[in-house]
C-alpha positions as CSV (number, residue, x, y, z in Angstrom):
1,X,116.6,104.9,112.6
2,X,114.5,108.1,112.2
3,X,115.7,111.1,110.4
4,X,113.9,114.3,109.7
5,X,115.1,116.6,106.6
6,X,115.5,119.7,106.8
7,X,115.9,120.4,103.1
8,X,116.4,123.6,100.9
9,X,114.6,122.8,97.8
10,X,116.3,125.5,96.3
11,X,119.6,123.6,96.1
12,X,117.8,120.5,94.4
13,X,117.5,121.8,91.0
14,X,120.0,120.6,88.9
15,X,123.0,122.4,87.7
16,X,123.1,124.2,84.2
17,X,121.8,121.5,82.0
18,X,124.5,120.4,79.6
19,X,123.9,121.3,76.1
20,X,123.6,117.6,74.8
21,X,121.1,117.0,77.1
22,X,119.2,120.1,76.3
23,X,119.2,119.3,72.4
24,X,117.9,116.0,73.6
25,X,115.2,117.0,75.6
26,X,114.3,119.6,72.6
27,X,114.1,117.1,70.0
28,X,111.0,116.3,67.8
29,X,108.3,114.4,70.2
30,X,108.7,110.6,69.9
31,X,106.4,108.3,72.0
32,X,107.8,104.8,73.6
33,X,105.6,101.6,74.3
34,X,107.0,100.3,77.9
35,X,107.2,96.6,78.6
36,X,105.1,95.0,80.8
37,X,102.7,97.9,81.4
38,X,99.2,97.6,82.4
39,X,96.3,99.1,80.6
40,X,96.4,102.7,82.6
41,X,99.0,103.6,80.2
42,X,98.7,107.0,79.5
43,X,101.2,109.8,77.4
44,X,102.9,112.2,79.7
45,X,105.7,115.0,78.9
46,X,109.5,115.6,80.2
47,X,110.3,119.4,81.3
48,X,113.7,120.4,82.5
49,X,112.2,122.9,85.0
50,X,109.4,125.0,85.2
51,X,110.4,127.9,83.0
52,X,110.9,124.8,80.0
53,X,107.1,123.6,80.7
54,X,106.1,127.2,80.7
55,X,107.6,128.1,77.0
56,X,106.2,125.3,75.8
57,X,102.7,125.2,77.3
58,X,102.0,129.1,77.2
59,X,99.0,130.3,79.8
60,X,100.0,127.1,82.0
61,X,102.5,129.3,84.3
62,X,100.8,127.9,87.5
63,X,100.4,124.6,87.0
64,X,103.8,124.1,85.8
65,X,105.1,125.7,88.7
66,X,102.8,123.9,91.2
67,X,104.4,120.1,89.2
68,X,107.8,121.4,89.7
69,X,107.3,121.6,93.2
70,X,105.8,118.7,93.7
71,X,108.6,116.8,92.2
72,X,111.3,119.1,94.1
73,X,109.3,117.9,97.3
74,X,109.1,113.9,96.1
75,X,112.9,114.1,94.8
76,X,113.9,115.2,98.4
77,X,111.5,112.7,100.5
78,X,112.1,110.0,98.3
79,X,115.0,110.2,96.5
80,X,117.8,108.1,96.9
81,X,120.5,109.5,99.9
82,X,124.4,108.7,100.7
83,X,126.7,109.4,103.5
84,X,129.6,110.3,101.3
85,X,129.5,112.6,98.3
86,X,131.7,110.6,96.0
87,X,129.4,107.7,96.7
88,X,126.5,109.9,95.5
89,X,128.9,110.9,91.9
90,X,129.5,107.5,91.3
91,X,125.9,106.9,90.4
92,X,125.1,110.2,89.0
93,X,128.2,112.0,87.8
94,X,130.6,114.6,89.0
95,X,128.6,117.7,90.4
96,X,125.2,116.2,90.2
97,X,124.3,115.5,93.7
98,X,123.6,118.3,96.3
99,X,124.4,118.6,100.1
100,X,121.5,119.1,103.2
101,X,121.8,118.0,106.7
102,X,118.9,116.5,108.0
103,X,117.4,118.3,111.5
104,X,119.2,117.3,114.3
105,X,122.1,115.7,112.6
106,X,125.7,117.0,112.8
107,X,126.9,115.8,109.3
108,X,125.3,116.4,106.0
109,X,124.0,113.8,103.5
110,X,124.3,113.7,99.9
111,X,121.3,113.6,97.3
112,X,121.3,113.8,93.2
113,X,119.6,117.1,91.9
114,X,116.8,116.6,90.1
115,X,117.4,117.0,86.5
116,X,113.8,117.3,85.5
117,X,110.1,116.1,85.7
118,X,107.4,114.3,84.2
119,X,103.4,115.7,83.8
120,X,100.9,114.0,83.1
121,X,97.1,114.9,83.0
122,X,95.3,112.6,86.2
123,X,93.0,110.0,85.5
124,X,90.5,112.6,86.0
125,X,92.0,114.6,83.5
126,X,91.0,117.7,85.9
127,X,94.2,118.6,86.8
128,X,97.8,117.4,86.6
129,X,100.6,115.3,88.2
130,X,104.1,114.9,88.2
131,X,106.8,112.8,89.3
132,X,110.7,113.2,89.7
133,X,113.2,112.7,87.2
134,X,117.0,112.1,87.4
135,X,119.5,111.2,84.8
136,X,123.5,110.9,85.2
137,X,126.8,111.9,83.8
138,X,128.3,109.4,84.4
139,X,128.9,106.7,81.3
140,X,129.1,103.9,83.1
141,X,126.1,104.3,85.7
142,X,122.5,102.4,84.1
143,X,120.8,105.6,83.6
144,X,123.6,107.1,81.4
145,X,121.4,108.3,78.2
146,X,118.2,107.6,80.1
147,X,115.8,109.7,82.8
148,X,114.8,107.6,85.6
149,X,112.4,108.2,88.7
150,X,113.4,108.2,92.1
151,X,112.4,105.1,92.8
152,X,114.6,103.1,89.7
153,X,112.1,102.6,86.8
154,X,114.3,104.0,83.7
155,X,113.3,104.8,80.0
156,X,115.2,106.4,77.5
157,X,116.1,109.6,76.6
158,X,115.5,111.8,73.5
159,X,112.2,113.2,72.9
160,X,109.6,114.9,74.7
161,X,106.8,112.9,75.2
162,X,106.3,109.4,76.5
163,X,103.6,106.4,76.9
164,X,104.0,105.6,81.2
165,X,102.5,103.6,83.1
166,X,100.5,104.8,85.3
167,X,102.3,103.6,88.3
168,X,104.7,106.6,87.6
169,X,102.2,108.9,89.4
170,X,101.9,106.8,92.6
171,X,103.5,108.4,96.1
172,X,106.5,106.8,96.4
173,X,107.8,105.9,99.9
174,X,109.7,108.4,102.5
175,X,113.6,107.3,102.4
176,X,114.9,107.4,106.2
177,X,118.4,106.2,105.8
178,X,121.2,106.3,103.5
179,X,122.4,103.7,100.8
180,X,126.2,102.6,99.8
181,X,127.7,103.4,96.7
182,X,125.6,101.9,93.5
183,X,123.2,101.3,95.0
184,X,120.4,103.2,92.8
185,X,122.3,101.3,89.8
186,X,121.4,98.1,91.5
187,X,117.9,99.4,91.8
188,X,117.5,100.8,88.0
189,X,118.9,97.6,86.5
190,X,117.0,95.3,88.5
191,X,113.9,97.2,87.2
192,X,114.7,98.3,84.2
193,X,111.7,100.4,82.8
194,X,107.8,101.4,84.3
195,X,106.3,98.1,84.7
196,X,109.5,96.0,84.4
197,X,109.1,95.0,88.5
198,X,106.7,93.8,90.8
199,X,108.9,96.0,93.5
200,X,107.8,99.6,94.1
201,X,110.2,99.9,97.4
202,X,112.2,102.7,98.3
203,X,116.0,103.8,98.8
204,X,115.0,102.4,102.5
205,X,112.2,103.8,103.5
């Protein structure tokens, strides 16, 4: 069953970033080796939003801008969607999942906000990519204390700047239908970390 979004990207940044989160995000750099990588690892650098890239890469206005939409646009094509709004909070926390209602439909679905990005210089190393980040609220949910990508690969948070695979960077599939409550906890633990999985499915799509 086809559905085409109609989706405000407005409404999928993230609510005002709790202030543990933001002392964890602002935290001296520390880099992480990931199990089970492959040899196009490369370093690449978590940003709440565009203003936070901006501050912290001065004279880069554009191209953090330009990554910041670009994960706004993979977070609401391939981010993880529910029928129900508590089904949505029970993965990623009280008021951390936003409402649209696809074109056509007559009932809205339910999607986590993004809580931030990751950029990365290309392979090329002529310009830059990104790739949607979540995290949740909620203690018991697998990415409690971590950032994950819309697809399920996890690491942990506190720091800045990570060692990914490359694999992070790669379009991730379209979702076109809904999944039940914990569902993306299913997905993250069965995955674990970049390179943990052979899998690079979608939420469905």
């Amino acid at each position: 069953m086809k559905r085409t979004a109609s989706i405000n990207l407005a409404r999928m940044r993230k609510a005002p970033v709790p202030k543990r989160l933001a002392m964890a995000v602002a935290m001296a750099t520390a880099a992480i080796a990931t199990a089970g990588c492959s040899n196009n690892e490369r370093e690449a650098k978590v940003y709440l939003n565009a203003e936070d890239c901006t501050q912290v890469n001065p004279g880069m206005e554009e191209e953090c801008q330009a990554a910041y939409q670009s994960a706004l646009q993979e977070a609401a094509s391939s981010g993880p969607k529910y029928d129900q709004r508590i089904d949505c909070e029970s993965d990623f926390g009280p008021n951390q999942c936003v409402a649209y209602q696809p074109e056509g439909a007559t009932h809205s679905w339910f999607m986590p906000a993004m809580a931030g990005f990751l950029l990365a210089k290309a392979l090329d190393r002529n310009r830059y990519q990104s790739t949607a980040l979540y995290t949740s609220g909620y203690y018991g949910s697998p990415i409690y204390g971590k950032w994950s990508t819309v697809d399920g690969y996890s690491f942990r948070r506190g720091g800045r700047t990570f060692t990914v695979d490359d694999s992070a960077f790669k379009p991730k599939p379209a979702v076109t239908r809904t999944i039940s409550r914990g569902g993306f906890g299913s997905k993250v633990s069965a995955k674990s970390s970049f390179g943990g999985s052979r899998s690079r499915s979608g939420w469905g799509g």
